[in-house]
C-alpha positions as CSV (number, residue, x, y, z in Angstrom):
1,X,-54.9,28.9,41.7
2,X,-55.0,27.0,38.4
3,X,-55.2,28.6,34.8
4,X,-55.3,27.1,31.5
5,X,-52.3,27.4,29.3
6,X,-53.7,30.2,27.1
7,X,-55.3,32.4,29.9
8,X,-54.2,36.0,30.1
9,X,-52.0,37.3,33.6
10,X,-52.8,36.9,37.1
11,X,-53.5,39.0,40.0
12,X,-50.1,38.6,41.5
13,X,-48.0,39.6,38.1
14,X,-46.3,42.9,38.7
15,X,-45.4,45.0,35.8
16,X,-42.0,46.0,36.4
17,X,-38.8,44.8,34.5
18,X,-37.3,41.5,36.1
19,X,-33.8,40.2,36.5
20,X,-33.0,37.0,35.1
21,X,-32.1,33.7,35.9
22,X,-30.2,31.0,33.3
23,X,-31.4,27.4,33.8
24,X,-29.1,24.7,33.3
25,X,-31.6,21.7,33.4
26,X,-34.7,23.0,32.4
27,X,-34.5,22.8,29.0
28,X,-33.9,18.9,29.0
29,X,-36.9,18.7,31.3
30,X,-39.2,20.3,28.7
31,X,-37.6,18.2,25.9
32,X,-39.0,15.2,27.4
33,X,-42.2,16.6,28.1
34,X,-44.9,14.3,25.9
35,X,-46.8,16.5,23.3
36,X,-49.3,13.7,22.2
37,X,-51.3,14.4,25.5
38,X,-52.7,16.9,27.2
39,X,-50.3,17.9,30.6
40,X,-51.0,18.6,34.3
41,X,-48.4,21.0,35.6
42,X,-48.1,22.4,38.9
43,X,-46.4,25.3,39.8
44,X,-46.1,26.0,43.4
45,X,-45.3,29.6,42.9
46,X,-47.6,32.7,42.0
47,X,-49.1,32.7,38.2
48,X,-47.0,34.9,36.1
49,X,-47.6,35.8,32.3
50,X,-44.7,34.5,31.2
51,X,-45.0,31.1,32.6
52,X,-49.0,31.0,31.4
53,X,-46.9,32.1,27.5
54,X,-44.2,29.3,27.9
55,X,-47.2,26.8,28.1
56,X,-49.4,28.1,25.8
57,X,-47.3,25.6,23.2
58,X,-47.6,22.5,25.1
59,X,-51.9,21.5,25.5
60,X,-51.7,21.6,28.9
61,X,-53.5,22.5,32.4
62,X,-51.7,24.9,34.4
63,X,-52.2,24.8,38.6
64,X,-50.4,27.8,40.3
65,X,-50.1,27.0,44.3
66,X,-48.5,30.1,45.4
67,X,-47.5,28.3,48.7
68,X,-44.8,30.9,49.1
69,X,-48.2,33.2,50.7
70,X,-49.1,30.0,52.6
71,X,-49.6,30.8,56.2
72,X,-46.8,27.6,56.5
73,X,-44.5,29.5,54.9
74,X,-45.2,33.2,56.6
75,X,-45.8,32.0,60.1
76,X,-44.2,28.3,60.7
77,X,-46.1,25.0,61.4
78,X,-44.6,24.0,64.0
79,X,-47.7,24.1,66.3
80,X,-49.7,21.5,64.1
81,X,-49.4,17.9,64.2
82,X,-49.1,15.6,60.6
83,X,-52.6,15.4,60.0
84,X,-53.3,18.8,60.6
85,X,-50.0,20.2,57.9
86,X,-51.8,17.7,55.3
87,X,-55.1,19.2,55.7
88,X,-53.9,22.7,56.1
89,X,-51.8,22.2,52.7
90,X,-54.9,19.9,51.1
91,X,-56.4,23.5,51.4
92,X,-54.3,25.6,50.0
93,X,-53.3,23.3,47.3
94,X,-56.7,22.6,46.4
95,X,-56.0,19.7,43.3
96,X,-59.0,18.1,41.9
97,X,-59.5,14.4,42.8
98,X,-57.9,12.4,40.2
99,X,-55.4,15.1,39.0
100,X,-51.8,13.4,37.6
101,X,-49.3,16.1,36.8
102,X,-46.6,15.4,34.6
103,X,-44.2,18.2,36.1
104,X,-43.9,20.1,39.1
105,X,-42.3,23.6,39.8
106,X,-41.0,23.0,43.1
107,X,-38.6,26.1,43.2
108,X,-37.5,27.2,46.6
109,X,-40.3,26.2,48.2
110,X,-38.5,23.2,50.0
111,X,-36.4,25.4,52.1
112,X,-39.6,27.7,53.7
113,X,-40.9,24.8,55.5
114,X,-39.8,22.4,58.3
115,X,-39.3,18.4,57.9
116,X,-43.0,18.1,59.1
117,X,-44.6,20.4,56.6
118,X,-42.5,19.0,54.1
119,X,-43.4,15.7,54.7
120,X,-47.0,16.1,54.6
121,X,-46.5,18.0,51.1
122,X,-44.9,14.5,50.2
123,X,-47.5,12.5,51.0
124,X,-50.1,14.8,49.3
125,X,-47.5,15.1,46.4
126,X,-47.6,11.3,46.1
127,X,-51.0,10.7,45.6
128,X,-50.8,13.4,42.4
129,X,-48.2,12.1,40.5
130,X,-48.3,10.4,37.1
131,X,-45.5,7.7,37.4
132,X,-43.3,9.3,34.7
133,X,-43.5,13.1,36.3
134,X,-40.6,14.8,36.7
135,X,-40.0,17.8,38.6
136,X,-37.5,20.9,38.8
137,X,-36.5,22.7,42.2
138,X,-33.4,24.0,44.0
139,X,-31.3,22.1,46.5
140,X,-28.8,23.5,49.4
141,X,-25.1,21.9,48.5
142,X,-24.5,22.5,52.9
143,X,-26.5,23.6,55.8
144,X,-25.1,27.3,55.9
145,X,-25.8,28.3,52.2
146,X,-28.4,31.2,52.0
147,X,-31.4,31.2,49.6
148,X,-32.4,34.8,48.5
149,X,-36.0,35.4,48.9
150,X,-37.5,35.6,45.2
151,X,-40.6,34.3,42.8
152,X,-40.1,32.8,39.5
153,X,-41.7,33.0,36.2
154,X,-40.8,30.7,32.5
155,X,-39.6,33.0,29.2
156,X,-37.2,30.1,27.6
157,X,-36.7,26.7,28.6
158,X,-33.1,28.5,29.8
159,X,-34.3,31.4,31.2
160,X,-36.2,32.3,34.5
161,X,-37.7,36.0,35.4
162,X,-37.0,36.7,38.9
163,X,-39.1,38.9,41.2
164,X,-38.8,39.7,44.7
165,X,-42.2,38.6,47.0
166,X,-44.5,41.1,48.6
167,X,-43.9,39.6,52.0
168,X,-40.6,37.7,53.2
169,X,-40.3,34.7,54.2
170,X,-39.3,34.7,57.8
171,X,-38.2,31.7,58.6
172,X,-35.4,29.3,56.3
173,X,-34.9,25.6,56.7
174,X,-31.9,24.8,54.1
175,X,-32.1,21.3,52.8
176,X,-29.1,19.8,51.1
177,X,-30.0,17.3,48.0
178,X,-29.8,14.3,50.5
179,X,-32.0,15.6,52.6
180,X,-34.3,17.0,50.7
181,X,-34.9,12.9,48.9
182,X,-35.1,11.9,52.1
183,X,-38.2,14.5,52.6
184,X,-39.6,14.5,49.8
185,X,-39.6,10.5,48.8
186,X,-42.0,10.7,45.7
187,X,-39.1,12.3,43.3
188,X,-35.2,11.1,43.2
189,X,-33.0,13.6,41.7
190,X,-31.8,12.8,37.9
191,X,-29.5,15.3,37.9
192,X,-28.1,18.3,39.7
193,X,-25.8,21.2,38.7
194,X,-23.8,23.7,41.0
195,X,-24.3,27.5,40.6
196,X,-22.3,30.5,42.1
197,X,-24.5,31.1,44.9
198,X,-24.3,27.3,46.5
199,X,-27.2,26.1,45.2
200,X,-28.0,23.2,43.2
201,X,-30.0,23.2,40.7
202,X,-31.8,19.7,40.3
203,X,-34.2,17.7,37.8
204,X,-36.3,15.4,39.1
205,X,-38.3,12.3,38.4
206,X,-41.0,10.6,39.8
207,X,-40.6,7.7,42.6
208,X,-44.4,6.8,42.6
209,X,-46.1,3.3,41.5
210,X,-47.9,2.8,38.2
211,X,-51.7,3.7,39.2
């Protein structure tokens, strides 16, 4: 789904009151966003009001993915071969030929879909990226640390709205920060911070060639 910066809320916004999530790294991400341009961003979550606000100060194109509804996500890919995750998530992702974004909202979504389905998202990934992107997401600091099924939204650079999806995920593949570069090749990590739960929290830049 993509909306432009100033567009009013989405179909998937609910109207309840959400918890809260403080960000560590996100506000140094946004501080070296460039303003003299207009920005690609992609957000592979749902479109939220509160993300499409955050933007509304930047000139900028929002894309919302929602790959958290993906059938990938709901019921595993195990049954499809490389070519067949790429073209599956080519689909769903929909981009417009030509499309650079300057930052990526990866979230949680690393740790919904196998090594395969996350290495075809790399690949597609890489072909989308403007050499200085950067990217913000969530890593596993082990194997056995539990990710709690949730959406996010953007009030403050420091502060995330939380809400819980309409249909679980059913399946979880944690991937620690090593793993997850070793996936998902077209960002290194910059920087990472530990929270309470076991997560990391990690900013990310682009590992792509100048077009």
């Amino acid at each position: 789904m993509t909306a432009p910066a100033a567009s009013a809320s989405s179909n998937n916004v609910s109207q309840t009151a959400t918890p809260r999530h403080q960000s560590l790294l996100f506000p140094t991400l946004c501080s070296k966003l460039p303003r003299d341009r207009r920005l690609n961003v992609l957000d592979v979550g749902p479109a939220f009001p509160e993300t499409i606000r955050f933007f509304s100060q930047f000139r900028c194109h929002l894309h919302f993915a929602d790959l958290f509804s993906d059938p990938l996500v709901l019921r595993g890919s195990s049954h499809l071969s490389g070519p067949e995750l790429q073209k599956a998530l080519l689909e769903t992702l929909a981009i417009q030929p030509g499309t650079r974004f300057d930052l990526v909202l990866l979230w949680d979504f690393p740790h919904y879909v196998d090594d395969a389905a996350l290495r075809a998202f790399d690949v597609i990934l890489k072909g989308c990226l403007h050499p200085r992107a950067i990217g913000h997401g969530f890593a596993c600091r082990t194997p056995d640390t539990r990710i709690r099924n949730q959406w996010y939204g953007i009030e403050e650079p420091h502060l995330f709205s939380i809400r819980e999806p309409r249909e679980p995920q059913l399946r979880f593949f944690p991937h620690s920060q090593a793993i997850l570069i070793n996936l998902l090749t077209c960002f290194d990590i910059d920087r990472g911070m530990l929270l309470p739960d076991g997560r990391l929290e990690v900013a990310l830049r682009a590992n792509v060639p100048e077009h």
